[in-house]
C-alpha positions as CSV (number, residue, x, y, z in Angstrom):
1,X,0.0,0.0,0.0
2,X,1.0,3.4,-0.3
3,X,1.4,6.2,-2.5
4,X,1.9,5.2,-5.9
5,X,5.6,6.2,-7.9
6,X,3.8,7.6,-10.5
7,X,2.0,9.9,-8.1
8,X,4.6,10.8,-5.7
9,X,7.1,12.0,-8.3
10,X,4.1,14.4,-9.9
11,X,3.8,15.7,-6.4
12,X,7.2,16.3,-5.6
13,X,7.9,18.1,-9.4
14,X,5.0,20.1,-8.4
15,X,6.3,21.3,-5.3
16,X,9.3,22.4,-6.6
17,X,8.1,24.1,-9.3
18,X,5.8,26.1,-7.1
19,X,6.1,29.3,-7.4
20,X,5.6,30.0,-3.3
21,X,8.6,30.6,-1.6
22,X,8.5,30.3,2.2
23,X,9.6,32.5,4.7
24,X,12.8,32.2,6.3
25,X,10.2,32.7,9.4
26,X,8.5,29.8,8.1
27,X,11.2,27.4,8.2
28,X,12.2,28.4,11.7
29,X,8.9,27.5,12.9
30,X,9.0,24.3,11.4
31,X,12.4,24.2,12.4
32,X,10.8,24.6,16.3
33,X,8.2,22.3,16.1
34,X,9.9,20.0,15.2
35,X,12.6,20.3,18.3
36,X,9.7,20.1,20.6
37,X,7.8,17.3,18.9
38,X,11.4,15.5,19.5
39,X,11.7,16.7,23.1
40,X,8.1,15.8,24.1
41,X,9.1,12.0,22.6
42,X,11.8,11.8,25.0
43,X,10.2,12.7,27.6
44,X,7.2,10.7,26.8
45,X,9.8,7.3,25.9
46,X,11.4,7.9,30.2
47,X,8.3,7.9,31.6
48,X,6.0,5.4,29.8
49,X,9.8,3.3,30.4
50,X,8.9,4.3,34.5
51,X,5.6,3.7,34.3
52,X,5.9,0.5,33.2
53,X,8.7,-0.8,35.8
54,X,5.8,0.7,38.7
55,X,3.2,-0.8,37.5
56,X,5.1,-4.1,36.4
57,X,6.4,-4.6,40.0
58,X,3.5,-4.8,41.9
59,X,0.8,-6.5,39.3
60,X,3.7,-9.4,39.3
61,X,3.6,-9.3,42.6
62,X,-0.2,-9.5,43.5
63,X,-0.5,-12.4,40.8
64,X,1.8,-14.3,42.7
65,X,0.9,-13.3,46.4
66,X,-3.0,-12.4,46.5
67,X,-5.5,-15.6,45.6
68,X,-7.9,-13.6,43.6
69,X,-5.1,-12.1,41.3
70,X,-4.1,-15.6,40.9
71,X,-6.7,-17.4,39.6
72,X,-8.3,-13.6,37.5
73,X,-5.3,-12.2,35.9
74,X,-3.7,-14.3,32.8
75,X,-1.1,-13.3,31.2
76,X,-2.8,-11.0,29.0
77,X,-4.6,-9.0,31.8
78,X,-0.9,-8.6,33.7
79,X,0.0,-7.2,30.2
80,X,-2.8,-5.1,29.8
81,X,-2.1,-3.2,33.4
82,X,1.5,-2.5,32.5
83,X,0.7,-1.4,29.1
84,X,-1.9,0.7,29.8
85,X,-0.4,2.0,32.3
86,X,2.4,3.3,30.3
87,X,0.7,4.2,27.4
88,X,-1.0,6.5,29.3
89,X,2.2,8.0,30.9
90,X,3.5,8.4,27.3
91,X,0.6,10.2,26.0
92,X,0.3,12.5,28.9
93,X,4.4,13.5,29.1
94,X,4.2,14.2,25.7
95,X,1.2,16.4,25.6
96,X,2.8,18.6,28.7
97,X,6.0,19.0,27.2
98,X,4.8,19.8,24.3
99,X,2.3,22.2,25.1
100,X,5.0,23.6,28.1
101,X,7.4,24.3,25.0
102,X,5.0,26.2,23.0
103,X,3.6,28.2,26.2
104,X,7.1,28.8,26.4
105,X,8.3,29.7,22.9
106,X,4.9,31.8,22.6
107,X,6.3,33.6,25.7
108,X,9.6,34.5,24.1
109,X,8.1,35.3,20.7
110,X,6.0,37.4,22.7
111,X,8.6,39.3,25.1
112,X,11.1,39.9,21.6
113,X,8.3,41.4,19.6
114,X,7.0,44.1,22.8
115,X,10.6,44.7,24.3
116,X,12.7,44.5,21.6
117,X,14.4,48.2,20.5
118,X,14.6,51.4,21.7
119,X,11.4,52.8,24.3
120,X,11.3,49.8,26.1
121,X,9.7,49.1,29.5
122,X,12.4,49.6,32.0
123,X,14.8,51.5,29.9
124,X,15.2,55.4,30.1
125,X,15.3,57.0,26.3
126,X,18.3,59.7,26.1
C-alpha cells in the first residue's frame, strides 16, 4: 500500500516548481516544532519506560501473592495493566512538554516582539 511512484514524483515536481517561496520565518517555525515534537518524545519514551517498571512490580507481585489475582489475571490481563499504564504515561508527558514548550516559545516570541528596540519598559530613552 502506499502512494503510488507515478503519483509521488508528480507531487514532488510540483512542489518544486511552485512558485511559493517560504519565509525564512517559516522554516524556523518548522524548524521549532519539530525540536519540541522530539523533546516531548523523549520525555514521553522515560516515563511510559517508569511507568511500566511501577506498574510491572506490583501487578507481578499481587498475581503471585493475592488468591484472587491468581486465579483472574492471565497473562494478557498482567499485560494489559503495565501497558496501559504506560501508554497512558507516554501520552500525557508528551502532551505537557509539548504544550510547556509552545507556552514557552509563545512567551519569548511574545517578550522579543513588545521589548525589543529602543522605548522599552524599563529603559530610560536619552
Amino acid at each position: 500500500m502506499g502512494i503510488p511512484s507515478e503519483i509521488r514524483d508528480v507531487w514532488i515536481q510540483r512542489k518544486r516548481n511552485s512558485f511559493i517561496i517560504p519565509s525564512p520565518a517559516e522554516d524556523e517555525k518548522n524548524l521549532r516544532a519539530k525540536q519540541f515534537s522530539q523533546e516531548g518524545i523523549r520525555a514521553g519514551v522515560k516515563a511510559a519506560a517508569v511507568a511500566a517498571v511501577v506498574s510491572a512490580v506490583p501487578t507481578l507481585i499481587a498475581v503471585r501473592k493475592i488468591p484472587w489475582a491468581k486465579a483472574n489475571l492471565n497473562h494478557t490481563a498482567q499485560a494489559l495493566i503495565i501497558s496501559g499504564a504506560s501508554i497512558a504515561a507516554y501520552f500525557i508527558t508528551v502532551d505537557k512538554t509539548v504544550l510547556e514548550s509552545a507556552r514557552r516559545n509563545s512567551r519569548a516570541q511574545f517578550d522579543k516582539t513588545v521589548f525589543s528596540g529602543e522605548g522599552s519598559p524599563g529603559k530610560e530613552n536619552h
